[in-house]
C-alpha positions, 0 to 999 in steps of 0.5 A, a space after each residue: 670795057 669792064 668795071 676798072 676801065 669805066 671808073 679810070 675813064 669818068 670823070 673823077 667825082 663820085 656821082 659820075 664814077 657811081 653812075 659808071 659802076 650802076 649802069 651795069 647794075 641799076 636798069 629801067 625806072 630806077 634810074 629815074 630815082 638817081 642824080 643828074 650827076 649819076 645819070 649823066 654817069 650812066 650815060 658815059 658808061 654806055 657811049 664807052 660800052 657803044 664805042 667798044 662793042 664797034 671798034 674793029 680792033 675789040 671785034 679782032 680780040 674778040 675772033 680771038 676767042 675760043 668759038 666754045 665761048 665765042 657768045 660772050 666774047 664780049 664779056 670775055 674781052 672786057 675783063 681781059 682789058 681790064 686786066 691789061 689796064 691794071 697790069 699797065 696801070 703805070 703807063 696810063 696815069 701817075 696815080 697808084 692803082 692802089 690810091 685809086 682804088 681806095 679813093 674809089 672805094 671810101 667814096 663810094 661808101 661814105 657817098 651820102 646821097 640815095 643809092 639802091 640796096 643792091 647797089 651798096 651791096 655791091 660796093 660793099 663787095 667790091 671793096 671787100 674782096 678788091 675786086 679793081 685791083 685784083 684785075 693786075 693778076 691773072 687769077 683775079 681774070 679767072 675770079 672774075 669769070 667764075 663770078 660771071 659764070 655763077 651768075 649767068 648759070 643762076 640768070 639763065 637756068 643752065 649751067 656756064 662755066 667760062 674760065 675755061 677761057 683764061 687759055 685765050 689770055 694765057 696762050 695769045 697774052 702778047 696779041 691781046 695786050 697788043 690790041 689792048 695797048 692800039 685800043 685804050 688810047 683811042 677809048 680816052 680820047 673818045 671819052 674825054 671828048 665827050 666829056 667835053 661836049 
C-alpha cells in the first residue's frame, strides 16, 4: 500500500501515523533516534507492507501488469490502490478525504518532537502539492509514477520511465477496483487486529 492507505490504516495520532509515512523514508540507526510511538508506527507500516506483498488477491493485480513493468509491479499496485481509496474514499469512513488530509497535514508540521531534515522536507512536499489527495484523480496516479520514475532513474543510474503504465489502470479500471474493493476490507481487519494485540 502507498502513503494514503498506510495513514487511514494507523492509528490515528500523529506519532503512529509519522512512523507510518517515515518507514518509507528513515532507515537503519536512524530510527533509533525516533519515539516508541513512531517506531511502534514503522512497525504498523511493515505488518501492513508484509500482509499486502503476500495476499493472493495483490499478486492477481499485480499479473495484471504489463511484464514491461512487471519489476515494479508492486509499487505500480500500491499507487493504483491508493487511487482506488481516494476515489472511494466515502465508502471507507465519514471523515472527508479532505479533513483528513489537512488534519494530516498541520499535524505533521506543527508536530514539536525530533524528526529528520529530510523528513520535514518531505512533509513540506507532501502538503504542498497535496500529494494524498491527489490520488482521487487519475493524473494524480500518473504524477505519482513520474515522481518514482525520477527517483529510481537517479537511484539506480539508468533511466525508468513508468507512466507508461497508467494503460494498466485506464484499460482494466473495473478488474483493479475490483481486487481493491475484495482487499482493503481484509488489509483493515488485519490492521486493526494488530492494533489490538
Amino acid at each position: 500500500m502507498n502513503w494514503l492507505a498506510h495513514l487511514f490504516l494507523s492509528e490515528p495520532n500523529v506519532e503512529m501515523r509519522l512512523g507510518n509515512l517515515l518507514a518509507d523514508i528513515v532507515k537503519g540507526g536512524e530510527r533509533h533516534q525516533l519515539n516508541s510511538t513512531i517506531q511502534r508506527g514503522i512497525n504498523c507500516h511493515q505488518i501492513i507492507d508484509q500482509f499486502t506483498d503476500n495476499h493472493l488477491i495483490v499478486k492477481r493485480s499485480k499479473q495484471r501488469i504489463n511484464s514491461n513493468y512487471r519489476r515494479f509491479a508492486g509499487i505500480i499496485v500500491d499507487i493504483f490502490y491508493d487511487h482506488f481509496l481516494a476515489a472511494n474514499w466515502s465508502e471507507y469512513t465519514t471523515i472527508s478525504l479532505d479533513d483528513f488530509t489537512t488534519e494530516i497535514y498541520t499535524s505533521f508540521q506543527n508536530y514539536p518532537g525530533y524528526l529528520p531534515v529530510i523528513v520535514k522536507e518531505v512533509i513540506t512536499r507532501v502538503k504542498d502539492k497535496d500529494l494524498l489527495g491527489s490520488y482521487r484523480q487519475i493524473a494524480g496516479v500518473e504524477n505519482s509514477l513520474l515522481r518514482i520514475s525520477k527517483r529510481l532513474s537517479l537511484r539506480q543510474k539508468k533511466i525508468f520511465n513508468l507512466n507508461p503504465a497508467i494503460i494498466e489502470l485506464t484499460s482494466q479500471y473495473t478488474e483493479f477496483q475490483q481486487d481493491f474493493q475484495e482487499f482493503f476490507p481484509e488489509l483493515h481487519l488485519y490492521v486493526k487486529n494488530w492494533c489490538l494485540s
